[in-house]
PyMOL Python script that loads the backbone (N, CA, C, O; Angstrom):
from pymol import cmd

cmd.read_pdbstr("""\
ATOM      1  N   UNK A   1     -28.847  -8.832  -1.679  1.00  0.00           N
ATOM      2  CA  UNK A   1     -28.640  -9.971  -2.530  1.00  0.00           C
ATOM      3  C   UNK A   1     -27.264 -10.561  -2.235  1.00  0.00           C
ATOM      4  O   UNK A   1     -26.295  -9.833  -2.016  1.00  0.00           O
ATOM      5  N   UNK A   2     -27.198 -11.850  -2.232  1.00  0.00           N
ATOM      6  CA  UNK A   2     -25.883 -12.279  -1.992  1.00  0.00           C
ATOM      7  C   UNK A   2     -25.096 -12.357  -3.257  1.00  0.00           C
ATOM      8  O   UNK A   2     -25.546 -12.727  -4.341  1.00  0.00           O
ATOM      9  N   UNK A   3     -23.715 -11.922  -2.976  1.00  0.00           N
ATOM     10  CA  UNK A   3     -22.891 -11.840  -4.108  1.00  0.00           C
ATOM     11  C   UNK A   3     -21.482 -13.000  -3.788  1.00  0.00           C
ATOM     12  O   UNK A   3     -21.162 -13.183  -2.613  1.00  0.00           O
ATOM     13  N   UNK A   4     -20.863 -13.587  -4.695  1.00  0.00           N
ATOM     14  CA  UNK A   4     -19.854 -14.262  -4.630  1.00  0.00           C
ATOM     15  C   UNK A   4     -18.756 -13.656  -5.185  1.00  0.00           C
ATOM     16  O   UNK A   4     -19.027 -12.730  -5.949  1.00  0.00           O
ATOM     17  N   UNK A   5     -17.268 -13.980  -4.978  1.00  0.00           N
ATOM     18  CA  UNK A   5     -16.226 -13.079  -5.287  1.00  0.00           C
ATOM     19  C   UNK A   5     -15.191 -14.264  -5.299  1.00  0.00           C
ATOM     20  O   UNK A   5     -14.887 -14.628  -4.163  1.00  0.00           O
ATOM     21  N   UNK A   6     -14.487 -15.053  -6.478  1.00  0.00           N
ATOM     22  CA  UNK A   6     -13.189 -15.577  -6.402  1.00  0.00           C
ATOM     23  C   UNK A   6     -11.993 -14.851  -5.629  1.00  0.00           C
ATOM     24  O   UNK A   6     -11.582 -13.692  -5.690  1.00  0.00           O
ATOM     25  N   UNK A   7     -11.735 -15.553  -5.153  1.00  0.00           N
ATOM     26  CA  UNK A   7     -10.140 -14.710  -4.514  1.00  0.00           C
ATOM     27  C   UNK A   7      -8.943 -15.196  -4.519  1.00  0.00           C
ATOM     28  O   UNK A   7      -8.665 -16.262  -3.968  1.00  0.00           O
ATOM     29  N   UNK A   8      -7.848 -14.247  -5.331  1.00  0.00           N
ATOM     30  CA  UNK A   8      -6.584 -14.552  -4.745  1.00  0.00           C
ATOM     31  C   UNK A   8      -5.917 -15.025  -3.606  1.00  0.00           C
ATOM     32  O   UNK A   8      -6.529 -14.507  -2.672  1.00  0.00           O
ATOM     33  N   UNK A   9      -4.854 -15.831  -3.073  1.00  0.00           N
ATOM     34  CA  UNK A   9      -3.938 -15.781  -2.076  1.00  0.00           C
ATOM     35  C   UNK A   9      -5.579 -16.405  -0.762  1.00  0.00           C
ATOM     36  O   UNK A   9      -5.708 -16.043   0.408  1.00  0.00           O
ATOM     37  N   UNK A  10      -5.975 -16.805  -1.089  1.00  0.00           N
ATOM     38  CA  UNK A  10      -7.015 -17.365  -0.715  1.00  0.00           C
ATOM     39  C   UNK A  10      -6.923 -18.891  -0.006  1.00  0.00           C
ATOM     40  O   UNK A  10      -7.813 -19.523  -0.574  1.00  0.00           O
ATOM     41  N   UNK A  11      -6.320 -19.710   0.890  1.00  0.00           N
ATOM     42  CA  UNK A  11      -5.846 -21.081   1.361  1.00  0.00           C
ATOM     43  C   UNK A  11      -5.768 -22.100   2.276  1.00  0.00           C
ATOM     44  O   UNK A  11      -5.467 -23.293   2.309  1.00  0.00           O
ATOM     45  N   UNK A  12      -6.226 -21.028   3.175  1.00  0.00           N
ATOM     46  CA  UNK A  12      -6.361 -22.218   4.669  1.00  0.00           C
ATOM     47  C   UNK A  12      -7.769 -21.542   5.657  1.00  0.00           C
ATOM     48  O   UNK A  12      -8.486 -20.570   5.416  1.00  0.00           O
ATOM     49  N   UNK A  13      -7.778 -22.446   6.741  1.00  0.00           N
ATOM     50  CA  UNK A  13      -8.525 -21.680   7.847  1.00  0.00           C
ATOM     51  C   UNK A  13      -8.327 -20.312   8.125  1.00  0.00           C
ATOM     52  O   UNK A  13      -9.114 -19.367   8.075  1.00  0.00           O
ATOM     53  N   UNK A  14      -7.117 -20.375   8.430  1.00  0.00           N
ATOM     54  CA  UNK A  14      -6.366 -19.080   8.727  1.00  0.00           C
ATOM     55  C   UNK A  14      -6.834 -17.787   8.126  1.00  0.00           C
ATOM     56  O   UNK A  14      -7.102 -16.865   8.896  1.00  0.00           O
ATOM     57  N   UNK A  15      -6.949 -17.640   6.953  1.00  0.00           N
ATOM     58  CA  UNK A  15      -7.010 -16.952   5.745  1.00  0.00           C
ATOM     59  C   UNK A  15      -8.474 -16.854   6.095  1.00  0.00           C
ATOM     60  O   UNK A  15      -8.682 -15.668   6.353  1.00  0.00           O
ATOM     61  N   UNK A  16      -9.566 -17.540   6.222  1.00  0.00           N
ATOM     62  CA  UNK A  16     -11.121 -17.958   6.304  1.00  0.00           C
ATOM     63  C   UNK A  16     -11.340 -17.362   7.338  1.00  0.00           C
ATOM     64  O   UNK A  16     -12.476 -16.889   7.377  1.00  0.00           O
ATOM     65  N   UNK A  17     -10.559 -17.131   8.441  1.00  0.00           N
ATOM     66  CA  UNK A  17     -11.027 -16.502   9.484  1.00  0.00           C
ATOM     67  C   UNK A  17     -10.854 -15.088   9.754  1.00  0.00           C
ATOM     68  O   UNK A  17     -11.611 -14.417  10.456  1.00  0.00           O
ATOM     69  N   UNK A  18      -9.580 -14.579   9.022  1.00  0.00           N
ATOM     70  CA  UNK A  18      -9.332 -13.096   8.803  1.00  0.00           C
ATOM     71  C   UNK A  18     -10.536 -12.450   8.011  1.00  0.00           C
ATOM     72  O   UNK A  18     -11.238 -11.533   8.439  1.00  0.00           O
ATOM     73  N   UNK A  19     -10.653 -13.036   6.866  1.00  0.00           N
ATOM     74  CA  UNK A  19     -11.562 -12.484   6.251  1.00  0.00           C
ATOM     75  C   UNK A  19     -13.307 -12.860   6.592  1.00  0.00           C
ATOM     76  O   UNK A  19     -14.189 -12.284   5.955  1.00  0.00           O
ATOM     77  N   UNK A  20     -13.591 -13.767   7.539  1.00  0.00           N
ATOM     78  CA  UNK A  20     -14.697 -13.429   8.421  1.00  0.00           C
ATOM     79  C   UNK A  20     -14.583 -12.242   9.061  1.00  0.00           C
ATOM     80  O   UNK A  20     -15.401 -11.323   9.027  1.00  0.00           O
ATOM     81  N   UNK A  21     -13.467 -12.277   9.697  1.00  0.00           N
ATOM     82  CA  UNK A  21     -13.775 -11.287  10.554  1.00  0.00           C
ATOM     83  C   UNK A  21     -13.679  -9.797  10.327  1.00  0.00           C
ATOM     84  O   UNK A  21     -14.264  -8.945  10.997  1.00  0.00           O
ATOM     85  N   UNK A  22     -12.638  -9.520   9.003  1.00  0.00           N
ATOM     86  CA  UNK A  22     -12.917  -8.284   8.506  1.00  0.00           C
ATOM     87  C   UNK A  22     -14.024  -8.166   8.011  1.00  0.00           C
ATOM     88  O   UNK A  22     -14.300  -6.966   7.980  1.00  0.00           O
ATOM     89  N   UNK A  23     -14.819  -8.773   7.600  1.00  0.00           N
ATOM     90  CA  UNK A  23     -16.240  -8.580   6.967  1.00  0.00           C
ATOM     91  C   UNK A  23     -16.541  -8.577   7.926  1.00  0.00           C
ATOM     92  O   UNK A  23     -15.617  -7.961   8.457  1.00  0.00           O
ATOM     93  N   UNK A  24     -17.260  -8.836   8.737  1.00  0.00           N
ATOM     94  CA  UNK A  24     -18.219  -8.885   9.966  1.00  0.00           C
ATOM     95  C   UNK A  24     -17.795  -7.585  10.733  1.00  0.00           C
ATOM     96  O   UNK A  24     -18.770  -7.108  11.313  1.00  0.00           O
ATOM     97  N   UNK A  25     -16.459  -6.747  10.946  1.00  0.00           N
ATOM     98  CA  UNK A  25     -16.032  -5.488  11.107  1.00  0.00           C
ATOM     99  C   UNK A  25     -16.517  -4.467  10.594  1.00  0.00           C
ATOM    100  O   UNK A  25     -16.785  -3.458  11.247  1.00  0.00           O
ATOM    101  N   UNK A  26     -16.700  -4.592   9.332  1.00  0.00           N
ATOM    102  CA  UNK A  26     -16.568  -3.909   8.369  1.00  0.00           C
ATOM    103  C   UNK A  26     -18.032  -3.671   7.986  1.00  0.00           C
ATOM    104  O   UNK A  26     -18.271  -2.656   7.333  1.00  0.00           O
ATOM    105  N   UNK A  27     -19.164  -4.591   8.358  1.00  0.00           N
ATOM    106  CA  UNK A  27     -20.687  -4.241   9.029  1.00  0.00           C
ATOM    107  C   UNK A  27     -21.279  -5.375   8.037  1.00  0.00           C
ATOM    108  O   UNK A  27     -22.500  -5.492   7.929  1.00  0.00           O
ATOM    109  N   UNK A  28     -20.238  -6.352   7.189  1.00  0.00           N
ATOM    110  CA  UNK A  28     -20.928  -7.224   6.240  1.00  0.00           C
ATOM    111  C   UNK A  28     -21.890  -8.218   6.383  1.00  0.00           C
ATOM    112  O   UNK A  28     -21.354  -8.934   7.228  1.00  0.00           O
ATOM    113  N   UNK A  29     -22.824  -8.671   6.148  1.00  0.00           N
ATOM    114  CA  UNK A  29     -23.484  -9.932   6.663  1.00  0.00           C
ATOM    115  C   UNK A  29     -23.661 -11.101   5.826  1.00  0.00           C
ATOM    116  O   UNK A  29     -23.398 -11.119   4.623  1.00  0.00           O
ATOM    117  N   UNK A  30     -24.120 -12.089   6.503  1.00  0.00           N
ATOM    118  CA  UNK A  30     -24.219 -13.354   5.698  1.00  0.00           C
ATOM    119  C   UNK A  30     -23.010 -14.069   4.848  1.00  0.00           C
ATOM    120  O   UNK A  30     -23.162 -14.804   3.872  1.00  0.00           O
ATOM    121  N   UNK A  31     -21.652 -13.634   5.517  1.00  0.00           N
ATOM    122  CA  UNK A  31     -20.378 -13.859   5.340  1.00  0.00           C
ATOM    123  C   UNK A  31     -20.040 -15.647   5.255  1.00  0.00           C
ATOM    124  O   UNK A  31     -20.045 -16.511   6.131  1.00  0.00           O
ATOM    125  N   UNK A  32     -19.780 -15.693   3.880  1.00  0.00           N
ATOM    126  CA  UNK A  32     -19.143 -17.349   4.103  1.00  0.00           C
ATOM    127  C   UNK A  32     -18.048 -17.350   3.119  1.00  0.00           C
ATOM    128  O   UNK A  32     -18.155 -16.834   2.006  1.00  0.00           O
ATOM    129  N   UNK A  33     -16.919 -17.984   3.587  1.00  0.00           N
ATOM    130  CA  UNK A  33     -15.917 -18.592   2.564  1.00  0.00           C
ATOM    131  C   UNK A  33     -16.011 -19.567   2.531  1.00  0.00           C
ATOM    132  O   UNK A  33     -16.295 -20.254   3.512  1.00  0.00           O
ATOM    133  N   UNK A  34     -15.731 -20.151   0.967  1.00  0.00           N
ATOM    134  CA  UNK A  34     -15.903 -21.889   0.654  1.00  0.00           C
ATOM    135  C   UNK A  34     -14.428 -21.805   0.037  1.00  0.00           C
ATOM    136  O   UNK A  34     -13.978 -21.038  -0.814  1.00  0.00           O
ATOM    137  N   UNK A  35     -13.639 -23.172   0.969  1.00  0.00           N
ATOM    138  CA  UNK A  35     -12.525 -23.306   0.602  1.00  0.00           C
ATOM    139  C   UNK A  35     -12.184 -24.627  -0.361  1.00  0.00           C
ATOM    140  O   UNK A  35     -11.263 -24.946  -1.112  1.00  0.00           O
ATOM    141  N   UNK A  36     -13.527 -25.258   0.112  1.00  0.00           N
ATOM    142  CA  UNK A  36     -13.616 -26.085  -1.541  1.00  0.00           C
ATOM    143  C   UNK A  36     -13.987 -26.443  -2.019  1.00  0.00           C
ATOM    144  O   UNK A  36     -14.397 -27.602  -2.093  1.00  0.00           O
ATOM    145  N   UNK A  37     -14.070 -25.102  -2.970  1.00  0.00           N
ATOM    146  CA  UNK A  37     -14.526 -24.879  -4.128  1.00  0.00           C
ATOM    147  C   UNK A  37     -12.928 -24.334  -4.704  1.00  0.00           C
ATOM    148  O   UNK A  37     -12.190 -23.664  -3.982  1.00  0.00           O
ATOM    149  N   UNK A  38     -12.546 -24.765  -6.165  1.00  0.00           N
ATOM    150  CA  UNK A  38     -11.929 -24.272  -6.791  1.00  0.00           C
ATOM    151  C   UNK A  38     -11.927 -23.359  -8.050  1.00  0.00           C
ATOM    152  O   UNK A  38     -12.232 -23.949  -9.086  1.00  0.00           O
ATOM    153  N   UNK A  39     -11.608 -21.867  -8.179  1.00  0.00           N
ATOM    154  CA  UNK A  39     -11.207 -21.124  -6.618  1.00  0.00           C
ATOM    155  C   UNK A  39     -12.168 -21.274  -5.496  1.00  0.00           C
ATOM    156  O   UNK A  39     -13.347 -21.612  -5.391  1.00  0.00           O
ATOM    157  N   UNK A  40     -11.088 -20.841  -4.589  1.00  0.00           N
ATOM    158  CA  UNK A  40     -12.179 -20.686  -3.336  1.00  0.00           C
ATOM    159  C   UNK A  40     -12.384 -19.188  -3.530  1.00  0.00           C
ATOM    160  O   UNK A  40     -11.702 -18.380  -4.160  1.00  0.00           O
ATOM    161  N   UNK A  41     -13.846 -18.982  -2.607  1.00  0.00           N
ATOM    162  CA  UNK A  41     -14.359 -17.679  -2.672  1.00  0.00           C
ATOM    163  C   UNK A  41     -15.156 -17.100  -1.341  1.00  0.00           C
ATOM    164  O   UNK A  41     -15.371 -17.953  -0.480  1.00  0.00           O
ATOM    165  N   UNK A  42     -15.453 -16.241  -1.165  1.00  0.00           N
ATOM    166  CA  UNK A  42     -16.096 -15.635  -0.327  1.00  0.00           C
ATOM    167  C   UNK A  42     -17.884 -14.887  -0.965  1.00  0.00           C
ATOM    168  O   UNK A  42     -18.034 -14.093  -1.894  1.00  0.00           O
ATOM    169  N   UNK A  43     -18.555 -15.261  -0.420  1.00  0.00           N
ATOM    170  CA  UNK A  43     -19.932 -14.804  -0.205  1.00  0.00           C
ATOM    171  C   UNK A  43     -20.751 -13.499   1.145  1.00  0.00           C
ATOM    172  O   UNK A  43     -20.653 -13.620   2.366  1.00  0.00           O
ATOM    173  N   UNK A  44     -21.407 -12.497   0.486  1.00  0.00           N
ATOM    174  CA  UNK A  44     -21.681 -11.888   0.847  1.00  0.00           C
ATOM    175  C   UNK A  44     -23.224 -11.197   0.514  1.00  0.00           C
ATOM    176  O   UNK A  44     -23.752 -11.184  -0.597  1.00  0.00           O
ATOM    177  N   UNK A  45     -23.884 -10.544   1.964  1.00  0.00           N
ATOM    178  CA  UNK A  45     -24.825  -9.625   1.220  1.00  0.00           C
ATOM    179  C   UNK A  45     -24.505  -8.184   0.955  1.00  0.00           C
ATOM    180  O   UNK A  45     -24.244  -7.208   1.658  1.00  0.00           O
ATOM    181  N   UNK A  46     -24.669  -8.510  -0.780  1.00  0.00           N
ATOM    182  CA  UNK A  46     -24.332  -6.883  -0.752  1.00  0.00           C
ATOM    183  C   UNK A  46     -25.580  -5.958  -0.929  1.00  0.00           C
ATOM    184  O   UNK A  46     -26.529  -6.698  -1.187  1.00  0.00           O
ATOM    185  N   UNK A  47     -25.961  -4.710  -0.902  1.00  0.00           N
ATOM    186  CA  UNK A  47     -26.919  -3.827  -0.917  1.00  0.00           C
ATOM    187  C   UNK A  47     -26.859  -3.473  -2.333  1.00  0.00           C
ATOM    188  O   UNK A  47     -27.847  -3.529  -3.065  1.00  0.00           O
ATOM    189  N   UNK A  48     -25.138  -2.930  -2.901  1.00  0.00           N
ATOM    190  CA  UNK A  48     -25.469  -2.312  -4.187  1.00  0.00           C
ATOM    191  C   UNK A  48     -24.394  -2.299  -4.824  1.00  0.00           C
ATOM    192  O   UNK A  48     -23.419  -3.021  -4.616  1.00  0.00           O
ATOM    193  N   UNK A  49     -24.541  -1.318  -5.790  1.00  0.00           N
ATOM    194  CA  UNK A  49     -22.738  -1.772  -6.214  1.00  0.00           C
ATOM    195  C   UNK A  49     -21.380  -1.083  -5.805  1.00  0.00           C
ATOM    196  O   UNK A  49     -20.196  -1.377  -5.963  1.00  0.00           O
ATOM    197  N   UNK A  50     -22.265   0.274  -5.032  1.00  0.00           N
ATOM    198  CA  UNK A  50     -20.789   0.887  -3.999  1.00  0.00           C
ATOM    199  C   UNK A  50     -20.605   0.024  -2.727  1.00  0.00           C
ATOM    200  O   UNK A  50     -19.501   0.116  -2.191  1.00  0.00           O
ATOM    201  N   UNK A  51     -21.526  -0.809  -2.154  1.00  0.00           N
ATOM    202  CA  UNK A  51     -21.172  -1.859  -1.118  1.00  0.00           C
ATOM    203  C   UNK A  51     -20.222  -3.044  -1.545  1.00  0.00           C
ATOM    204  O   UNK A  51     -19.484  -3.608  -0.738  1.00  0.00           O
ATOM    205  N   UNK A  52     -20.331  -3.494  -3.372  1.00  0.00           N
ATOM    206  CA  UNK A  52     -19.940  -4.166  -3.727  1.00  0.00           C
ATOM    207  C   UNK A  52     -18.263  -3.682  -3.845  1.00  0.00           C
ATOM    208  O   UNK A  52     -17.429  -4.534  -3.539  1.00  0.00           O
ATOM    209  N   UNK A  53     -17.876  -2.574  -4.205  1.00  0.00           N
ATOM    210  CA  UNK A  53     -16.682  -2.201  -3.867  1.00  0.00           C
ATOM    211  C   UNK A  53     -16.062  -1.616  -3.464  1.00  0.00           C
ATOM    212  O   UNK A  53     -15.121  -0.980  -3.938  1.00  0.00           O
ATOM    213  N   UNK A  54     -16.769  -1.764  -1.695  1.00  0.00           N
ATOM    214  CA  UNK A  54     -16.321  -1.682  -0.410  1.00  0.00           C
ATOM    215  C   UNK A  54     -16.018  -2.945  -0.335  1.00  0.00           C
ATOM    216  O   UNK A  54     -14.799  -2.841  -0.198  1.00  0.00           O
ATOM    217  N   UNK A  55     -16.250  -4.160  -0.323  1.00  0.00           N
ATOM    218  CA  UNK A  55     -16.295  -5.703  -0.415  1.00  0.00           C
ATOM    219  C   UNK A  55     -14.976  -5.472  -0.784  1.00  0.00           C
ATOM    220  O   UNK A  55     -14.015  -5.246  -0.048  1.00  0.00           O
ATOM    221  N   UNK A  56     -15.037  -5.576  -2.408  1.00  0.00           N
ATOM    222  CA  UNK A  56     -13.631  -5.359  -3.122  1.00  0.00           C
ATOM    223  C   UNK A  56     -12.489  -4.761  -2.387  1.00  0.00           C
ATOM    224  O   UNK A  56     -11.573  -5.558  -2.185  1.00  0.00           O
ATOM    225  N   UNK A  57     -12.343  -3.746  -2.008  1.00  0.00           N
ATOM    226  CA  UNK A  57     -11.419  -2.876  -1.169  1.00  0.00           C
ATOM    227  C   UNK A  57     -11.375  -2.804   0.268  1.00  0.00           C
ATOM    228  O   UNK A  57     -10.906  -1.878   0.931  1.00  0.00           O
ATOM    229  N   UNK A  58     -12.160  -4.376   0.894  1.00  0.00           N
ATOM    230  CA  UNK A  58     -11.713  -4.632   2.297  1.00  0.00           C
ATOM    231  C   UNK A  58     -10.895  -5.816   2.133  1.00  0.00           C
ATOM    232  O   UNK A  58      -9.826  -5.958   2.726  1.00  0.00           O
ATOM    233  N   UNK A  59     -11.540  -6.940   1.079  1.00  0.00           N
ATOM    234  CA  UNK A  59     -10.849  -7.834   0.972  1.00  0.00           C
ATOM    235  C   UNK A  59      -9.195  -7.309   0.139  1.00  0.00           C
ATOM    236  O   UNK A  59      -8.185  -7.725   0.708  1.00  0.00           O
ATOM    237  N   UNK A  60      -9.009  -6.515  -1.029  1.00  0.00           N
ATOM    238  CA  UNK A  60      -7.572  -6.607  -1.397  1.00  0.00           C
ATOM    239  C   UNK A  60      -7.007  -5.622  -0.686  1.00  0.00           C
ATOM    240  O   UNK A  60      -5.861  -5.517  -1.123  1.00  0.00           O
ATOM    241  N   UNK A  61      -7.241  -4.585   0.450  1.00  0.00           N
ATOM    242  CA  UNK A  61      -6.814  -4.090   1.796  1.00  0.00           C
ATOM    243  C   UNK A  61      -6.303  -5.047   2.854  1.00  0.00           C
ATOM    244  O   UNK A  61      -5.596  -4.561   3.736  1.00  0.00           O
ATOM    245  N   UNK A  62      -6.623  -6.608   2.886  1.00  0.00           N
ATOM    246  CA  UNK A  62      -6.189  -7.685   3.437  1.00  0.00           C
ATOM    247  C   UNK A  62      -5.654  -8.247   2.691  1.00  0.00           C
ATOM    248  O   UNK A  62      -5.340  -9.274   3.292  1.00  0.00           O
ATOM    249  N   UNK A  63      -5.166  -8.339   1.384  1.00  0.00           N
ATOM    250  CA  UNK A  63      -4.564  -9.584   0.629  1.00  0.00           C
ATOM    251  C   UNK A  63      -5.120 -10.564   0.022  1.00  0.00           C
ATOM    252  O   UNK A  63      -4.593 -11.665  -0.139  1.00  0.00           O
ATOM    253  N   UNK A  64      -6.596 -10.125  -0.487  1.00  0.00           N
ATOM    254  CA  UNK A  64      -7.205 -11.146  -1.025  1.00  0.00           C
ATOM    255  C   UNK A  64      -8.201 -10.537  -2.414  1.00  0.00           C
ATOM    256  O   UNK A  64      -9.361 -10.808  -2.723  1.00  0.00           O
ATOM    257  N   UNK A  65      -7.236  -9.662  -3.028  1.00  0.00           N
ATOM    258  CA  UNK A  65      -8.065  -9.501  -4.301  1.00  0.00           C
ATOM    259  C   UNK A  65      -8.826 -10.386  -5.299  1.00  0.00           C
ATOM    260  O   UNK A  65      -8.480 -11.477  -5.753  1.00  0.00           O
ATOM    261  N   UNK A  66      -9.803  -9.765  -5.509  1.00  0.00           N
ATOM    262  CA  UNK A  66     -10.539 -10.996  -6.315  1.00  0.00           C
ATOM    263  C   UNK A  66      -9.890 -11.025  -8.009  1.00  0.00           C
ATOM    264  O   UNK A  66      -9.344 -10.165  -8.700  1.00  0.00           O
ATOM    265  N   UNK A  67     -10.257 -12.437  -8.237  1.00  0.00           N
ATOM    266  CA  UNK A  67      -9.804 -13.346  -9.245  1.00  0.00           C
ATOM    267  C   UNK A  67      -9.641 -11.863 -10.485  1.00  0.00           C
ATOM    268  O   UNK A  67      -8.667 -11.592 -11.187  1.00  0.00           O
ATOM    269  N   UNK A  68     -10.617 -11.330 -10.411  1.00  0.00           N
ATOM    270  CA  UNK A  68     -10.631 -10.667 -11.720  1.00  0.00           C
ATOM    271  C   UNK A  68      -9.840  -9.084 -11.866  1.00  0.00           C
ATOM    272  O   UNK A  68      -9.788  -8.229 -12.750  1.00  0.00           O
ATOM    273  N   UNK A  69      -9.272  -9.234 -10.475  1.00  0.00           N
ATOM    274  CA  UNK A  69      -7.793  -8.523 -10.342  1.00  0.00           C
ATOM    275  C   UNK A  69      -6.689  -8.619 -11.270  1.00  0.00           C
ATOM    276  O   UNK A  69      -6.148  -9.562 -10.692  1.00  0.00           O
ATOM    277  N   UNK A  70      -6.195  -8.472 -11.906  1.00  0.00           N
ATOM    278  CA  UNK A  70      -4.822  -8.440 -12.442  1.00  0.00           C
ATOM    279  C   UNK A  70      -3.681  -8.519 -11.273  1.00  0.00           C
ATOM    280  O   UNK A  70      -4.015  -7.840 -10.302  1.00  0.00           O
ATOM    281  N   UNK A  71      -2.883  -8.933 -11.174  1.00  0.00           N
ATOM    282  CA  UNK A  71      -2.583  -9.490  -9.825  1.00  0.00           C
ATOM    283  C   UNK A  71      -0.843  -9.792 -10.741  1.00  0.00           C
ATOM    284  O   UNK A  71      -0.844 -10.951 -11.157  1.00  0.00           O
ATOM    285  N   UNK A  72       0.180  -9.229 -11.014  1.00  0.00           N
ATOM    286  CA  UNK A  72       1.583  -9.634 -11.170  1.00  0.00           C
ATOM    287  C   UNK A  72       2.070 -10.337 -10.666  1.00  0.00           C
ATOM    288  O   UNK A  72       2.606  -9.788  -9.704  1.00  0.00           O
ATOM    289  N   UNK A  73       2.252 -11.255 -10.678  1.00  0.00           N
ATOM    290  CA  UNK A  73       3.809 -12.212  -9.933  1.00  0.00           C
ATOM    291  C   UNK A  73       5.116 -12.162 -10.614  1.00  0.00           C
ATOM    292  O   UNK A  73       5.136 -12.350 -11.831  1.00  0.00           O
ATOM    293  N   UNK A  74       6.164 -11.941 -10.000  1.00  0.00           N
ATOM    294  CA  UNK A  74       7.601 -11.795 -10.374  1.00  0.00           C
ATOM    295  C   UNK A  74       8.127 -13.024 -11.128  1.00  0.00           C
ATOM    296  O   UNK A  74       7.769 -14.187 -10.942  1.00  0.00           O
ATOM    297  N   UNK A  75       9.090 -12.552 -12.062  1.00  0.00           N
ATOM    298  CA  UNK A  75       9.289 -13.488 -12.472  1.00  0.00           C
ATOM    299  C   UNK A  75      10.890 -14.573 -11.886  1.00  0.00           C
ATOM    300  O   UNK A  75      11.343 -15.695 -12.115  1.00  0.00           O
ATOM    301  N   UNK A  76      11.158 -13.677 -11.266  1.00  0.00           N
ATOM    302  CA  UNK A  76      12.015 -14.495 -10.041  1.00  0.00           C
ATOM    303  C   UNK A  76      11.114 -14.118  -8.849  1.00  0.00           C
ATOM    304  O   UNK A  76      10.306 -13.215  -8.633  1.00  0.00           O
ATOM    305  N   UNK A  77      11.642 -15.308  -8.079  1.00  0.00           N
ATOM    306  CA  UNK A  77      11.504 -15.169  -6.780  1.00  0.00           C
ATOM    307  C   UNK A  77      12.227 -14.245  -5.961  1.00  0.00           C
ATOM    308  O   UNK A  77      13.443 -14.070  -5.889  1.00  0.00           O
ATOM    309  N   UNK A  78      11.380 -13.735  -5.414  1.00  0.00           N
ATOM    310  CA  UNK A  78      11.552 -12.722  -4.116  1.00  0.00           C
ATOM    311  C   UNK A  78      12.648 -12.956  -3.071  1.00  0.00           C
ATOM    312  O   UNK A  78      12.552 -14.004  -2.432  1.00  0.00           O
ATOM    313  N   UNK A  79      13.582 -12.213  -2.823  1.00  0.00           N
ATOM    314  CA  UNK A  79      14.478 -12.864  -1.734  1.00  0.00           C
ATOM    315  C   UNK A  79      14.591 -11.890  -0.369  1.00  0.00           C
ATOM    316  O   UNK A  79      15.160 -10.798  -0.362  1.00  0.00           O
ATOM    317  N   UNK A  80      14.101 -12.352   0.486  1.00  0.00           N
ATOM    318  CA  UNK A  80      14.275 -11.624   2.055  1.00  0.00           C
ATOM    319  C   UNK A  80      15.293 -11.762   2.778  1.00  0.00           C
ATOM    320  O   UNK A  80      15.754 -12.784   3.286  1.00  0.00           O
ATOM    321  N   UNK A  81      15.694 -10.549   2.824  1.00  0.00           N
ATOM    322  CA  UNK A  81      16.972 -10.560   4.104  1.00  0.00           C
ATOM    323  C   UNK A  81      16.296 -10.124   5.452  1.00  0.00           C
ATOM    324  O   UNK A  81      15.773  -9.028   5.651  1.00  0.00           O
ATOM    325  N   UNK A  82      16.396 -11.198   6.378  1.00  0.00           N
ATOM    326  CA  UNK A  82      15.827 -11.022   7.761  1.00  0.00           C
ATOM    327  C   UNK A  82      16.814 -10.597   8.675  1.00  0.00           C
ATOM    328  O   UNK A  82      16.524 -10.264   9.824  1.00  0.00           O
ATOM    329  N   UNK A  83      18.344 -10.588   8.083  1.00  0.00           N
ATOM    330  CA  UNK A  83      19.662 -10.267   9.708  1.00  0.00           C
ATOM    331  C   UNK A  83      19.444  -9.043   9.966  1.00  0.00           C
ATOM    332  O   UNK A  83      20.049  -8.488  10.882  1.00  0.00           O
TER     333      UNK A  83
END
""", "prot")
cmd.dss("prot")
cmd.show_as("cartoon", "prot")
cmd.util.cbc("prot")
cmd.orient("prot")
């Protein structure tokens, strides 16, 4: 059955193509992200509900937990020292 999944950090091609391709790695089929749609999301066939979170835990293993993640953001911004 195909399942849909909102996702975090979710934004460009770029992003659309990682997560094709970890799904399609990862043995998933019938893989589509719609980027617009707001949120955007990713579609899948899943078998059951431990496939369903294998789904879950390939995508936020890449950075793209779904919507119904609890998900923190700081309340300052982050500062990187690159020297």
């Amino acid at each position: 059955m195909l399942q849909t999944l909102e996702l975090h950090n979710l934004s460009c091609g770029g992003c659309a193509a990682t997560i094709r391709t970890t799904l399609d790695i990862a043995g998933f089929t019938s893989v589509r992200v719609d980027l617009l749609s707001t949120p955007h999301s990713v579609t899948a066939e899943i078998e059951d509900e431990k496939h369903m979170e294998l789904l879950k835990t390939v995508l936020r293993d890449h950075g793209y937990p779904p919507l119904s993640d609890h998900v923190e953001i700081p309340d300052e911004p982050v500062e990187y020292n690159f020297s």
